[in-house]
C-alpha positions in Angstrom: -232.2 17.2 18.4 -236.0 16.5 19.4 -238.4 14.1 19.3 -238.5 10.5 19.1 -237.1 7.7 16.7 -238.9 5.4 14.8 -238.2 1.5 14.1 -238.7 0.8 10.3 -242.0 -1.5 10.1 -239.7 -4.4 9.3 -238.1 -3.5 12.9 -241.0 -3.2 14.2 -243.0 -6.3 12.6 -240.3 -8.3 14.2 -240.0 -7.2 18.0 -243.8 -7.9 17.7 -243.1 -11.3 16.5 -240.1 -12.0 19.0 -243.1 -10.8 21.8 -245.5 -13.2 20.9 -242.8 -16.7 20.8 -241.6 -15.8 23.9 -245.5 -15.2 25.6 -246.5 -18.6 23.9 -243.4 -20.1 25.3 -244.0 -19.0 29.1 -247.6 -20.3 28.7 -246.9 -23.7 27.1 -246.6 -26.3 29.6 -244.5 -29.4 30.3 -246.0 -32.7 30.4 -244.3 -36.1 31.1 -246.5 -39.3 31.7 -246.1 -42.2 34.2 -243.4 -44.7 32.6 -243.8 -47.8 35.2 -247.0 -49.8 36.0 -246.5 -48.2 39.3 -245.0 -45.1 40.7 -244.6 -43.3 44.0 -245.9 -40.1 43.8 -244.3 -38.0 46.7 -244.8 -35.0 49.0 -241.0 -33.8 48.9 -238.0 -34.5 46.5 -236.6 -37.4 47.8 -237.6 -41.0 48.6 -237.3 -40.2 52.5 -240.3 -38.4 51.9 -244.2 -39.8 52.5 -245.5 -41.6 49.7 -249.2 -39.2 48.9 -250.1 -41.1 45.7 -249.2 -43.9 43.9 -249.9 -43.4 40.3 -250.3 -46.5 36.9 -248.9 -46.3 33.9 -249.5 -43.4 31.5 -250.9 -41.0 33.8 -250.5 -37.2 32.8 -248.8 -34.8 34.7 -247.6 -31.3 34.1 -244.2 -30.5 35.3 -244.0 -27.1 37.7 -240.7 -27.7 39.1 -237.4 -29.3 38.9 -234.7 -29.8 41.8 -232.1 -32.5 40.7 -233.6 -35.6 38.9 -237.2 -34.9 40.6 -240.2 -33.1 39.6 -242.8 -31.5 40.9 -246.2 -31.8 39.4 -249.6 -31.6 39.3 -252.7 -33.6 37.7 -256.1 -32.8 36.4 -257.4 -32.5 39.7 -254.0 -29.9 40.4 -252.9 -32.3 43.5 -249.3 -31.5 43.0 -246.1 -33.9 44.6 -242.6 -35.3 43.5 -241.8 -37.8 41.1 -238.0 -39.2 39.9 -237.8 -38.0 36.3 -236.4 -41.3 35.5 -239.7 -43.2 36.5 -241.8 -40.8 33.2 -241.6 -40.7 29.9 -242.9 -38.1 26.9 -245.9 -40.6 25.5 -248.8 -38.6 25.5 -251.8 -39.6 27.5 -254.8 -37.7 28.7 -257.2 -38.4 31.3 -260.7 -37.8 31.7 -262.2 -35.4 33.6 -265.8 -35.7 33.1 -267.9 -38.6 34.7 -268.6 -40.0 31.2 -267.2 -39.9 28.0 -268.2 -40.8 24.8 -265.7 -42.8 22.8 -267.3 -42.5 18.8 -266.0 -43.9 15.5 -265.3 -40.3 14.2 -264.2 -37.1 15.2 -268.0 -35.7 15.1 -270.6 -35.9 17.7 -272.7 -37.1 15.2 -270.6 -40.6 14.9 -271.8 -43.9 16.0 -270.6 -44.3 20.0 -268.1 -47.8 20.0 -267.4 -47.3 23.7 -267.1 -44.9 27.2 -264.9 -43.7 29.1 -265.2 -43.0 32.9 -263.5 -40.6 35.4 -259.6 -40.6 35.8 -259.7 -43.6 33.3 -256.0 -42.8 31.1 -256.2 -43.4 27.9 -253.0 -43.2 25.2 -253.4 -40.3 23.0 -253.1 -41.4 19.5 -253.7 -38.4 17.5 -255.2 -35.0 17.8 -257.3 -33.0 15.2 -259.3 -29.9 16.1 -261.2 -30.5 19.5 -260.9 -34.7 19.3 -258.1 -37.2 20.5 -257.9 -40.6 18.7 -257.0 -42.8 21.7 -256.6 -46.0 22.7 -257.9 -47.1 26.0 -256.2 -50.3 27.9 -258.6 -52.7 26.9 -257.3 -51.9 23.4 -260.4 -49.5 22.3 -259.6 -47.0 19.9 -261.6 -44.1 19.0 -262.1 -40.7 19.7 -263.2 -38.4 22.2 -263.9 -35.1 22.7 -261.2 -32.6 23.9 -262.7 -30.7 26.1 -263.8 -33.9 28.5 -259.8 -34.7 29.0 -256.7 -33.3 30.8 -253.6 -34.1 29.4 -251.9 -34.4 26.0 
């Protein structure tokens, strides 16, 4: 017997499918926020380890690693160190990472501006829709900003 054997499309429609889930699930990332008003962000796993950062409450990271109950991490400006999983939490927050962001009414740039937000201000994460966040800053602001000027989710 020669030649080669064909999948029926309904075979093949699904390998293609199965391909996809499992290349959007290596590329989406883990995120945890800072749980505690303060947190010791560290250069090994362990709390014998030097202290590098010490990061508020909210703050995004993305999770790289795990070894026990720490993980290793990195922010918006991709410093990475340990943190003890039990010190974050899963409320999303986002960060910005421009030197000035509008905060508008809306989710349009053409909406009225009700406040800014500056570098590495955190800001709790609301809602999403399209390229805007609905957030709420600390001083109790609400609106929403642009996507693309924050890290985070």
């Amino acid at each position: 017997m020669t030649g080669t054997r064909r999948l029926p499309a309904f075979a093949t429609f699904i390998l293609a499918l199965l391909s996809l889930l499992f290349v959007q699930a290596a590329q989406a990332r883990e995120m945890v926020s800072i749980a505690r008003p303060e947190v010791n962000l560290r250069s090994g796993p362990g709390t014998s380890h030097e202290v590098t950062w010490i990061l508020g409450r909210g703050y995004p990271l993305e999770v790289l690693a795990r070894k026990g109950q720490w993980l290793r991490v990195r922010d918006f400006e991709s410093d990475e160190g340990w943190v003890h999983r039990s010190l974050t939490g899963k409320t999303p927050h986002v960060v910005v990472k421009t030197k000035v962001a509008n905060i508008r009414s809306a989710p349009d740039l053409r909406s009225r501006i009700v406040g800014k937000a500056g570098y590495g201000e955190v800001l709790r994460t609301l809602a999403r829709r399209a390229d805007w966040i609905r957030i709420r800053s600390d001083s109790g602001q609400v609106g929403w900003i642009a996507r693309r000027l924050t890290w985070g989710w």
